[in-house]
N, CA, C and O of each residue as an XYZ file, in Angstrom:
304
protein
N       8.267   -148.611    158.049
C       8.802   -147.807    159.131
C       7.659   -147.066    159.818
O       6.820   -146.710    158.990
N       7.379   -146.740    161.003
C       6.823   -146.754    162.074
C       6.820   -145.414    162.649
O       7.060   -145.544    163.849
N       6.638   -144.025    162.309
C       6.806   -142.730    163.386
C       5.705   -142.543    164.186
O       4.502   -142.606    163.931
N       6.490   -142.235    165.491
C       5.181   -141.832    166.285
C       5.712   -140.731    166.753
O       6.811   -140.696    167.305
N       4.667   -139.348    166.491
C       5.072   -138.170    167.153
C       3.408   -138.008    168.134
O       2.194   -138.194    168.054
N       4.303   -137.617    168.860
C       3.283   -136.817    170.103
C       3.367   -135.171    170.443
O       4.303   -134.560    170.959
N       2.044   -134.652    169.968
C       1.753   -133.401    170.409
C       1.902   -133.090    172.220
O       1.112   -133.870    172.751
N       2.626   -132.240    173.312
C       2.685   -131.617    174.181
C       1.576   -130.915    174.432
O       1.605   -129.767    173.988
N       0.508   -131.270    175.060
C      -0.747   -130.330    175.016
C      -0.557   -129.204    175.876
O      -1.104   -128.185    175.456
N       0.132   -129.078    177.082
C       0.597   -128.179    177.648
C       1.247   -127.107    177.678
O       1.004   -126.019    178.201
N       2.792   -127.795    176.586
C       3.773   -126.616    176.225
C       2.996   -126.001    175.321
O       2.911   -124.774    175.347
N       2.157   -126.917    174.177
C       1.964   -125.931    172.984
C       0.833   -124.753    173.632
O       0.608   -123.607    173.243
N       0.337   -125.399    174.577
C      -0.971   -124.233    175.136
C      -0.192   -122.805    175.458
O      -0.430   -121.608    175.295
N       1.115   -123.800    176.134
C       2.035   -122.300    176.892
C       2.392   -121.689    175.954
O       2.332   -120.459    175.976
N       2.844   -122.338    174.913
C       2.959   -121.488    173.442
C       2.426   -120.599    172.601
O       3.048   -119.826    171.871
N       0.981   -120.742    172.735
C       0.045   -119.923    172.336
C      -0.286   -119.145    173.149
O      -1.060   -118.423    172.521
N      -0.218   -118.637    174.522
C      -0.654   -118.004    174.955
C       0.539   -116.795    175.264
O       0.411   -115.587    175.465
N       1.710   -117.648    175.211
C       3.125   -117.010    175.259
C       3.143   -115.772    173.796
O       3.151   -114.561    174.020
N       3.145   -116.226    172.654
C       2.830   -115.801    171.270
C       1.708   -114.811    171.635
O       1.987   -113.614    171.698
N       0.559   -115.204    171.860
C      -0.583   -114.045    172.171
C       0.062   -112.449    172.582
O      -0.028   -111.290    172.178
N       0.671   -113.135    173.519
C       1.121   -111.773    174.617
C       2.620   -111.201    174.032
O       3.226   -110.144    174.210
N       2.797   -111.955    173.550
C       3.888   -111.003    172.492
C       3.843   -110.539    171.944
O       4.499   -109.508    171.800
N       2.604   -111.209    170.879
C       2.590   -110.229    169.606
C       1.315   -109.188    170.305
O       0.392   -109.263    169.495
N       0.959   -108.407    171.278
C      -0.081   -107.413    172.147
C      -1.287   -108.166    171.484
O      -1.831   -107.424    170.665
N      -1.870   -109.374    171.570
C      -3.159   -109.756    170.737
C      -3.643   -109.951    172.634
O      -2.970   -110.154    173.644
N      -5.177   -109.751    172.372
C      -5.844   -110.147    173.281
C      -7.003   -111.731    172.913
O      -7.307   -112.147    171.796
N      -7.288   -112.120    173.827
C      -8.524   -112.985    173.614
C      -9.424   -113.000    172.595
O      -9.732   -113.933    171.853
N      -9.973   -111.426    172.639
C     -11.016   -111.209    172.683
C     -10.434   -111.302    169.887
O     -10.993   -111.756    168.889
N      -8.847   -110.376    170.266
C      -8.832   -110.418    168.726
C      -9.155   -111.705    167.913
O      -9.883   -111.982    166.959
N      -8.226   -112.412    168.778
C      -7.771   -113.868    167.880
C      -9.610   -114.277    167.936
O     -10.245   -114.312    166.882
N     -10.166   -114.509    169.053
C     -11.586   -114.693    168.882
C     -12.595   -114.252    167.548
O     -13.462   -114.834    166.896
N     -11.921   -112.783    167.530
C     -12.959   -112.537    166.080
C     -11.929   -112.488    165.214
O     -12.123   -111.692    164.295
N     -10.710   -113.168    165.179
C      -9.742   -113.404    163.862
C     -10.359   -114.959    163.190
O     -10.327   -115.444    162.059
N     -10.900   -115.413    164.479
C     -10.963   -116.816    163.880
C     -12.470   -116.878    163.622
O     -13.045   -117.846    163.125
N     -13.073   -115.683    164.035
C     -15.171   -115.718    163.623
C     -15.668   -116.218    164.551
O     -16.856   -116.431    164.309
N     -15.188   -116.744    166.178
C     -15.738   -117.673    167.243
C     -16.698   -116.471    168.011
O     -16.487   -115.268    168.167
N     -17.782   -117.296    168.396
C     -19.149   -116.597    168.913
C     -18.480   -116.353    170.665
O     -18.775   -115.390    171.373
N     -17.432   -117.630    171.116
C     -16.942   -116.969    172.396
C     -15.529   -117.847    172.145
O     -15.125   -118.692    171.347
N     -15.024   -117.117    173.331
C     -13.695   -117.614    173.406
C     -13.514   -118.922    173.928
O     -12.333   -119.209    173.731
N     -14.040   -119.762    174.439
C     -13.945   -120.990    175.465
C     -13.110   -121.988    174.575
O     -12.688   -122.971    175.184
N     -12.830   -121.907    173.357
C     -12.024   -122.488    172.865
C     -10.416   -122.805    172.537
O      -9.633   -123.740    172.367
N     -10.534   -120.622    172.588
C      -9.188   -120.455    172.733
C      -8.220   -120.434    174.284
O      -7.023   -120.562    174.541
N      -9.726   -120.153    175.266
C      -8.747   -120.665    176.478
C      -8.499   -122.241    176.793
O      -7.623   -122.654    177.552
N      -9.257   -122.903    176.204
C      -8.562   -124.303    176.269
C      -7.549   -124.780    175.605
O      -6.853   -125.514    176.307
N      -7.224   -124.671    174.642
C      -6.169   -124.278    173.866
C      -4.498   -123.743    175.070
O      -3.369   -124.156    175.335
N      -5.300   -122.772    175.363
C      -4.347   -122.165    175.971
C      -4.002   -123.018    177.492
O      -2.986   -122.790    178.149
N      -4.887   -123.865    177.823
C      -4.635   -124.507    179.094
C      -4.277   -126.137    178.876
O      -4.347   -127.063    179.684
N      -3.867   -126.124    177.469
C      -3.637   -127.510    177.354
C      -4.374   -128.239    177.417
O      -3.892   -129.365    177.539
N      -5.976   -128.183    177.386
C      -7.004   -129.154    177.188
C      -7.493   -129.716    175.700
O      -7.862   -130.885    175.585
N      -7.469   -128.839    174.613
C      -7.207   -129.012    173.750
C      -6.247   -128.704    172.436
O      -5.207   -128.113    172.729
N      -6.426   -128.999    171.094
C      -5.718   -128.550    170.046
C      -6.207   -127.496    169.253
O      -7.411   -127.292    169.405
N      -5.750   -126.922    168.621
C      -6.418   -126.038    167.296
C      -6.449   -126.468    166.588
O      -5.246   -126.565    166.348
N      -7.197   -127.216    165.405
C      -8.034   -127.328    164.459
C      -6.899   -127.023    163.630
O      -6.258   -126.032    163.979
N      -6.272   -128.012    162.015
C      -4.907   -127.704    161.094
C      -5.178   -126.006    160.899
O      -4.531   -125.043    161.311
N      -6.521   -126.105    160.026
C      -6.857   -124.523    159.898
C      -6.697   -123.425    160.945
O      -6.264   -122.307    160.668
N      -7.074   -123.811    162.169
C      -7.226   -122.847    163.042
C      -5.324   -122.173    163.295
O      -4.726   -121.107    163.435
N      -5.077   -123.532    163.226
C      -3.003   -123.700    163.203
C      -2.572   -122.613    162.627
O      -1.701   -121.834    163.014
N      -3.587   -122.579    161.145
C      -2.998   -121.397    159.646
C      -2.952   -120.813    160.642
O      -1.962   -120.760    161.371
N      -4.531   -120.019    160.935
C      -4.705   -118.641    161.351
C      -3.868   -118.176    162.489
O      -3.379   -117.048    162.541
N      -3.733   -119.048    163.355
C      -2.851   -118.411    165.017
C      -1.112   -118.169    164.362
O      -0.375   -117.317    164.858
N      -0.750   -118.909    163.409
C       0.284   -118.894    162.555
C       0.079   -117.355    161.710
O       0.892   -116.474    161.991
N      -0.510   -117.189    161.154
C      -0.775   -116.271    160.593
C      -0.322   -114.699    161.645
O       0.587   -113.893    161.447
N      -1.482   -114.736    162.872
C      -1.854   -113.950    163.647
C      -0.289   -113.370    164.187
O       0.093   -112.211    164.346
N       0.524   -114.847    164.419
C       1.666   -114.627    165.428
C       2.834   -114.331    164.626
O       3.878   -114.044    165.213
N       2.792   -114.369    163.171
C       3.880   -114.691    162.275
C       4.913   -115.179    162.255
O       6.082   -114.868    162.025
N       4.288   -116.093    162.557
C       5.615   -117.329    162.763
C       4.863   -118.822    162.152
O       3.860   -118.833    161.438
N       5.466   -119.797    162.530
C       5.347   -121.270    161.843
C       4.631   -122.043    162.210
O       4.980   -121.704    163.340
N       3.882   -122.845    162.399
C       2.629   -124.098    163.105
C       3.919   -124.247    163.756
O       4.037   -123.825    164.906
N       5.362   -125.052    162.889
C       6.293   -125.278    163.732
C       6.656   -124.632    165.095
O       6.993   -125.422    165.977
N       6.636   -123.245    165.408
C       7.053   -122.700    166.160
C       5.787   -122.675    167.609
O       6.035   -122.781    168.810
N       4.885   -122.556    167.153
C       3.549   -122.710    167.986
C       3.314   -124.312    168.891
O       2.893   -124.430    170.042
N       3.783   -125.537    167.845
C       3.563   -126.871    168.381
C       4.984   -126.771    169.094
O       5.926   -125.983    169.010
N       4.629   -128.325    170.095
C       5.692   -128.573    171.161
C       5.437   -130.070    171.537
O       4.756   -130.565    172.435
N       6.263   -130.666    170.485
C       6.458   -132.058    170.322
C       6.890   -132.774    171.503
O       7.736   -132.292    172.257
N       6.358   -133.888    171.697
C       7.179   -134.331    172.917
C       8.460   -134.876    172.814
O       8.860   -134.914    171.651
N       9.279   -135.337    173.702
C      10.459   -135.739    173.161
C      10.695   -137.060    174.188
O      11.696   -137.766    174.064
């Protein structure tokens, strides 16, 4: 048997950045939550250019307290 799931690079970006601003986190926290020398990672992330890293998943999971589940945005 055969699954194919596809990550939403877009929604989940909107997701994380949605989560950010909820839980009052800025750029600049999650940046030194995760030890990054600059942010250019997490705004791509946030613009749907890229993914976060499984680990990086923990931590924004962590940050937002909620689930990888709740952060990803599967396509359908």
């Amino acid at each position: 048997m055969q699954v194919t799931v596809r990550i939403n690079l877009i929604e989940t970006g909107n997701n994380i950045s949605r989560l950010r601003k909820e839980r009052g986190l800025s750029i600049r926290q999650i940046q030194e939550a995760m030890g990054f020398n600059t942010p250019q990672a997490i705004f791509k992330w946030q613009r749907g250019e890229t993914l976060p890293t499984i680990d990086n998943f923990l931590v924004l999971s962590e940050l937002f307290n909620t689930t990888i589940d709740e952060i990803v945005v599967k396509e359908k």
